[in-house]
C-alpha positions in Angstrom: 6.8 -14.4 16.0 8.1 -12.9 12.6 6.8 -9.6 12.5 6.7 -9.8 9.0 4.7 -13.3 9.4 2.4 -11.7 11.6 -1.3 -12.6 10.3 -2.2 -11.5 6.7 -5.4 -10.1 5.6 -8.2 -7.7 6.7 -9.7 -9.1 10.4 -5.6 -7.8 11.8 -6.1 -4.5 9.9 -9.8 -4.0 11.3 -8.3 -4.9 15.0 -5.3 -2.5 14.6 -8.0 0.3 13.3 -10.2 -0.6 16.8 -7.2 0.4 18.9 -6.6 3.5 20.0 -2.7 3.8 18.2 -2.7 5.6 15.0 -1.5 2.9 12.1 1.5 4.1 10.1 1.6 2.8 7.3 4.9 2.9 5.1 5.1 2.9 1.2 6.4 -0.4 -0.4 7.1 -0.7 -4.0 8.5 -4.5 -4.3 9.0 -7.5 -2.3 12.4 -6.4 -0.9 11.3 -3.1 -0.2 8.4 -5.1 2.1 10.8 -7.3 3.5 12.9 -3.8 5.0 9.6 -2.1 6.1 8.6 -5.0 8.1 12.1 -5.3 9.9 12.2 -1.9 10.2 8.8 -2.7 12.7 6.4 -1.7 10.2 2.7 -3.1 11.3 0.7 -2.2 8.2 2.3 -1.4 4.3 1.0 0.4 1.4 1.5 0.0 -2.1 0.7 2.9 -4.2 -0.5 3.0 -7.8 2.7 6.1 -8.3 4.9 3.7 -7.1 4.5 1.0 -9.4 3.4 2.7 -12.4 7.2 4.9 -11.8 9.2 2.1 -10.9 7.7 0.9 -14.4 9.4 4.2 -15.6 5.7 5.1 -16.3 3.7 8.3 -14.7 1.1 8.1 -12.2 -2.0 9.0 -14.7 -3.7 5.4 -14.6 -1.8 3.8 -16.8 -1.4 0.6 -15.0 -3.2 -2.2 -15.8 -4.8 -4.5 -13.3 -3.0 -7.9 -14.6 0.0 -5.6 -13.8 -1.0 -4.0 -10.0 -2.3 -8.0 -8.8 0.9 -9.7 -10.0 2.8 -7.0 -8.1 0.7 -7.3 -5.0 0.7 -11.0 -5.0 4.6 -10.8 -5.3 4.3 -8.8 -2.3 1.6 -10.7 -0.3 3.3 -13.6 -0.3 6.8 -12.4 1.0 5.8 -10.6 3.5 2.6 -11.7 5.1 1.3 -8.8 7.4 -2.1 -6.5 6.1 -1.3 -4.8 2.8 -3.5 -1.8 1.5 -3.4 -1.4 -2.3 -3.9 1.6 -4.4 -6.7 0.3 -6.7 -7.0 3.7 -8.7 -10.9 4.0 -10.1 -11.3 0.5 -10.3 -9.8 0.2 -14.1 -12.5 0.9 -15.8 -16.8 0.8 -15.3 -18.5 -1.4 -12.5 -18.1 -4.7 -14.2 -14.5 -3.9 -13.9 -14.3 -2.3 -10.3 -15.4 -6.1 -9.4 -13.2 -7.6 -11.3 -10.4 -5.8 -9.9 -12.1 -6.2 -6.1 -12.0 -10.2 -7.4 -8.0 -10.2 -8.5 -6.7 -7.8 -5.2 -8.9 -10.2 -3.0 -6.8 -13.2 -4.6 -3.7 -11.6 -5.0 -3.1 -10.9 -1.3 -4.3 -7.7 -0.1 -6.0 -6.9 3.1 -7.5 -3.5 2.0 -8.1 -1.2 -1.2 -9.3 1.9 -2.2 -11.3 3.1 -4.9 -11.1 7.1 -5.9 -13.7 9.2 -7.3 -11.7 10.5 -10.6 -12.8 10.5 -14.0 -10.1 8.5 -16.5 -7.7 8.8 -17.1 -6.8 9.9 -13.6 -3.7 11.9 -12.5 -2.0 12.3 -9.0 -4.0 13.3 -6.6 -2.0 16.5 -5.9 -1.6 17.0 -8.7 -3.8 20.4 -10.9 -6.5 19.8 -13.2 -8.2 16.8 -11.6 -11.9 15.9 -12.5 -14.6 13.8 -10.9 -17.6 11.2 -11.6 -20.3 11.9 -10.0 -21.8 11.0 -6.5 -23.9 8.6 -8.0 -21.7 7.0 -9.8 -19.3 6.3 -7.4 -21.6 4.8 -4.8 -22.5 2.4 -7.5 -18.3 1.6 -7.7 -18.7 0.9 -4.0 -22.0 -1.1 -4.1 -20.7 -3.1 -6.6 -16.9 -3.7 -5.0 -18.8 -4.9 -1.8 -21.3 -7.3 -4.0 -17.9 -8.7 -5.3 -16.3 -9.2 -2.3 -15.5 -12.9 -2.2 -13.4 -12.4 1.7 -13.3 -9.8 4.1 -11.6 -7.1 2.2 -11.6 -3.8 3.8 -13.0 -0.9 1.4 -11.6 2.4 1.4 -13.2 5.1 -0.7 -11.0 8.0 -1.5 -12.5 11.2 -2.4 -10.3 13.5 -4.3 -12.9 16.6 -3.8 -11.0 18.9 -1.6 -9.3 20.3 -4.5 -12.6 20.8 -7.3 -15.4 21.0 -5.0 -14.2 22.3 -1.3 -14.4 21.2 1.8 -17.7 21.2 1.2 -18.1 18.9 -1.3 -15.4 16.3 0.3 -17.5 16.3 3.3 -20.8 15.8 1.5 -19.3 12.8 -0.7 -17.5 11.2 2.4 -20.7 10.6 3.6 -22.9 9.1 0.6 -19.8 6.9 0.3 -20.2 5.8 3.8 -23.9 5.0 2.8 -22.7 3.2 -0.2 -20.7 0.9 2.1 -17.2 2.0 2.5 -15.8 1.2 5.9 -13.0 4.0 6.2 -12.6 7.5 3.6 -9.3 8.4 2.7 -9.5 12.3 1.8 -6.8 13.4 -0.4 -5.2 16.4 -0.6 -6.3 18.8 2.4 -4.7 21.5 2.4 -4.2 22.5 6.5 -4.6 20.8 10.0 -7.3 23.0 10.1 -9.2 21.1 7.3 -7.8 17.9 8.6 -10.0 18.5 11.7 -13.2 19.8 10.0 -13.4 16.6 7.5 -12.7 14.6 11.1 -15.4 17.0 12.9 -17.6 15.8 9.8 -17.3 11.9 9.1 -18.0 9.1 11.6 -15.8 6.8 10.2 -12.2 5.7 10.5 -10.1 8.4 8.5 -7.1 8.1 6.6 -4.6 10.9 5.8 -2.1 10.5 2.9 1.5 12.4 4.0 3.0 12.4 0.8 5.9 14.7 0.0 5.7 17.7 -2.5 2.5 17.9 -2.1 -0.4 20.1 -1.3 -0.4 18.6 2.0 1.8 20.5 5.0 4.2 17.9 6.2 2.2 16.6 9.6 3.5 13.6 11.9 1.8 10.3 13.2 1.1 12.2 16.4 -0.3 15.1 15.2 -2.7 13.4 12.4 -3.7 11.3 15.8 -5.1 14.4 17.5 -6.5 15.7 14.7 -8.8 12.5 14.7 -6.8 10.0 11.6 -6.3 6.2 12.3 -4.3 5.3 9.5 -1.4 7.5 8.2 0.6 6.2 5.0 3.9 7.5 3.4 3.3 6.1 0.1 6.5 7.1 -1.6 8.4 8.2 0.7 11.7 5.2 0.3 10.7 5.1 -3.3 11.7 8.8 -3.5 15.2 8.1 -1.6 16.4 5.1 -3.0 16.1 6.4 -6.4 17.7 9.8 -5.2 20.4 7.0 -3.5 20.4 5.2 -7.3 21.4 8.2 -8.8 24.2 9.1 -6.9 25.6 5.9 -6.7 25.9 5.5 -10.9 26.9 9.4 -11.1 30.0 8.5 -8.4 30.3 4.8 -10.3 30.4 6.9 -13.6 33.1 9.5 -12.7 35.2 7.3 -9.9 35.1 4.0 -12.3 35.3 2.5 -8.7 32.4 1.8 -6.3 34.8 2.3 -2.9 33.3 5.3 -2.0 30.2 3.7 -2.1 30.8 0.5 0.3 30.0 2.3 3.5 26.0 3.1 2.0 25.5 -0.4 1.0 24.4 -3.0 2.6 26.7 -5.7 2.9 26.3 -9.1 1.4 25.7 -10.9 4.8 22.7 -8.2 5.6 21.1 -8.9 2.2 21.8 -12.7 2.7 19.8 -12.2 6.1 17.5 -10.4 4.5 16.4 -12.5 2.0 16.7 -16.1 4.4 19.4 -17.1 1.7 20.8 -19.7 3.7 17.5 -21.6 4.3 17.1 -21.7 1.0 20.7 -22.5 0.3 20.5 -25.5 2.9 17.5 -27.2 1.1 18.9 -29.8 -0.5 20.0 -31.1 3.1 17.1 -30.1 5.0 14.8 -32.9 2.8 17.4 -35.4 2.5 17.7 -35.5 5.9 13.7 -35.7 6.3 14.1 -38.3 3.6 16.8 -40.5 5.5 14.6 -40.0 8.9 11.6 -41.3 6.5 13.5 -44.6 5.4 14.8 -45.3 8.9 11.5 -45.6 9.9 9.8 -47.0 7.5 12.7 -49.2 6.6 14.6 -50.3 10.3 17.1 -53.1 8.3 17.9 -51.1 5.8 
């Protein structure tokens, strides 16, 4: 089977979560970017509110709108159909709006979502100066994403606590949202193994761990996140942050050289990206039904 025709939606995720394998999840930003992860043996992607709202040329402070993230997961969802976890910020607004966004993720494709406790406009969760709703108020984002649930979707809440109100407080949140009905907690930004395995010592739940780069997070693998008691792992921006890196060099050396030889050997070549992107299927259409078609009138037709 196409891996990257595997099974879409939430009941694969909730069976990969069940096993005893940590998930890693890697960062996708666009359709071809999914495509790569999933030959690449990927099991699980992630699409992350940075990375749209940058490849948008836009910063990560919840400037995004919902119309925007579904028609970007959809274009995703249906190229590549394996589970996909979205990056649905604070819901886009109050409860009325946390359900429709749980609505338009649940039709555009995804498999999973999280929700985050920040007040709007939010800003990166590494990232200084970050402020939160209260308890409260964020059970009643969950309560009313589940009541909206039209599938399975699996909920995530994401408490971004660790850096205004402590361990303490991530703990003690984690667990109302559980109560709320979230099925796993994403907490973001821990600072140390150490507090990696005290919010795991903590919450009964399936955990997430976000290894982003540049962050306030030390740079852990699969393995170790594993031990220290995580199921799912995602580099959200991880290619994002190399193929622009890649981008840039490539128009600095086009610029200067006025030639892109010294470029071939980093490219793919036309035949990988035609295999990538089944261009000869779709080239070969045109016969493919006008064969069908001729088997059709033979049939239907013997004298003719």
């Amino acid at each position: 089977m196409d891996s990257c025709r595997a099974e879409p939606g939430s009941s694969l995720l909730r069976r990969l979560i069940r096993q005893d394998e940590v998930i890693i999840a890697s960062g996708v930003f666009n359709p071809i970017s999914a495509k790569i992860a999933c030959r690449a043996g990927f099991q699980v992607l992630y699409f992350s509110g940075a990375a749209l709202s940058n490849s948008m040329g836009l910063p990560d402070l919840g400037v995004v709108t919902l119309s925007e993230l579904s028609t970007a997961v959809h274009q995703i969802a249906v190229t590549v159909q394996i589970p996909l976890i979205v990056d649905a910020e604070t819901g886009f607004g109050e409860l009325a709006n946390v359900q429709r966004t749980v609505l338009e993720i649940e039709r555009a494709g995804a498999a999973a979502m999280h929700l985050e406790d920040q007040v709007m406009p939010k800003k990166c969760g590494h990232a200084a100066g970050k402020h939160l709703v209260s308890i409260k108020e964020m059970m009643q984002k969950i309560v009313a994403a589940r009541e909206a649930q039209a599938g399975d979707l699996l909920l995530i809440a994401r408490t971004d606590a660790r850096a205004v109100e402590g361990m303490e407080g991530a703990i003690r949140r984690a667990k109302a949202y559980l109560k709320a009905g979230a099925e796993v907690i994403f907490p973001e930004a821990l600072e140390s193994p150490e507090e990696f395995a005290e919010f795991a010592g903590e919450i009964d739940a399936p955990l997430l761990a976000n290894m982003t780069e540049f962050g306030k997070t030390p740079y852990l693998n699969a393995a170790q996140f594993r031990r220290l008691g995580y199921k799912l792992v995602i580099f959200p921006v991880t290619a994002f942050r190399v193929m622009l890196k890649a981008l840039h060099e490539s128009y600095e050396e086009l610029m200067v050289q006025g030639t892109q030889k010294g470029l071939i050997d980093r490219m793919m070549s036309r035949e990988e990206v035609y295999d990538l992107i089944d261009y000869y299927a779709h080239d070969n259409l045109a016969q493919t039904f006008a064969r069908a078609v001729a088997d059709i009138l033979d049939r239907t037709n013997p004298e003719q």
